[in-house]
C-alpha positions as CSV (number, residue, x, y, z in Angstrom):
1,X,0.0,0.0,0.0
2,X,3.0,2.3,1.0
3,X,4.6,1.9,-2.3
4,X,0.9,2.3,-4.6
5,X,0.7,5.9,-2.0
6,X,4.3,6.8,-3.3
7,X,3.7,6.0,-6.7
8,X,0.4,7.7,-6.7
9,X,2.1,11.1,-5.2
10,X,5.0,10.4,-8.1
11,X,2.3,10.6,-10.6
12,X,0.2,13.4,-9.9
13,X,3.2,15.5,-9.4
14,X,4.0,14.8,-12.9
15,X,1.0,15.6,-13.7
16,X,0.7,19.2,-12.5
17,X,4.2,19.8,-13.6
18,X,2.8,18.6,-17.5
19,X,-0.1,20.8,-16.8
20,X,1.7,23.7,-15.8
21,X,4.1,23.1,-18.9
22,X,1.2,23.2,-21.0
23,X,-0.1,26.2,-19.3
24,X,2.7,28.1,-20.6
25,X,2.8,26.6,-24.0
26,X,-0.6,27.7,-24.3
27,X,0.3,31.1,-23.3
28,X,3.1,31.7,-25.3
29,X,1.2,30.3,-29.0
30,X,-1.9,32.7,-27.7
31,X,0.5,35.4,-26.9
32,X,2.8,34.8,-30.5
33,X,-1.2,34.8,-32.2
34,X,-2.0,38.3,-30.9
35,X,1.5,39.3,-31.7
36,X,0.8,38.2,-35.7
37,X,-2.5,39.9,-35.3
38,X,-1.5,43.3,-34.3
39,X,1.3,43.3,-36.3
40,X,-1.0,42.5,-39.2
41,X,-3.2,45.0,-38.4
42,X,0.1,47.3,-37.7
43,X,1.1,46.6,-41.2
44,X,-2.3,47.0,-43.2
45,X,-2.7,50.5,-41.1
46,X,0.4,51.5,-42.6
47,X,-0.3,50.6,-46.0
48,X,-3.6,52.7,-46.6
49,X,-1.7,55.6,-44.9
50,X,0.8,55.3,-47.6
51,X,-1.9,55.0,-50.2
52,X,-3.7,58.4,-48.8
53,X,-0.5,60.1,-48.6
54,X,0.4,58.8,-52.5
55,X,-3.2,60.1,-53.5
56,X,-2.7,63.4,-51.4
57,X,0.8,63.9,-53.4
58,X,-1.0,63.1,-56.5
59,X,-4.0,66.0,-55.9
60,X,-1.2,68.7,-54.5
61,X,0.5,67.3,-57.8
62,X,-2.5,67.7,-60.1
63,X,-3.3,70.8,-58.5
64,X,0.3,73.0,-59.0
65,X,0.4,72.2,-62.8
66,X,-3.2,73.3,-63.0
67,X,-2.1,76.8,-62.0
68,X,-0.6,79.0,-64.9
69,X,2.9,79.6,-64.3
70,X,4.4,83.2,-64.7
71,X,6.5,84.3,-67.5
């Protein structure tokens, strides 16, 4: 009975340590996942600001050699 009590004790020690292990597994794939997002996010915010400030370039552009230039 001793030794079934010892081995019992062995066991669910490993099993909290396992758990705990894949606690933090858990954590960090969650953590790397909200990372990728946000820097996907990060990286689409950036591209339609460079797409408004190519458009706004374009109209300031447009709008100087509209303007009769003096001779």
């Amino acid at each position: 009975m001793e030794q079934q009590a010892q081995l019992k004790d062995a066991l669910n020690e490993a099993l909290a340590a396992e758990v705990q292990r894949l606690k933090l597994t858990a954590a960090e794939v969650n953590g790397e996942a909200q990372l990728s997002s946000c820097m996907a996010q990060q990286l689409s915010i950036n591209h339609q600001m460079f797409q408004m400030q190519h458009q706004q370039q374009n109209q300031d552009a447009g709008a100087a050699s509209a303007w009769p230039t003096a001779t």
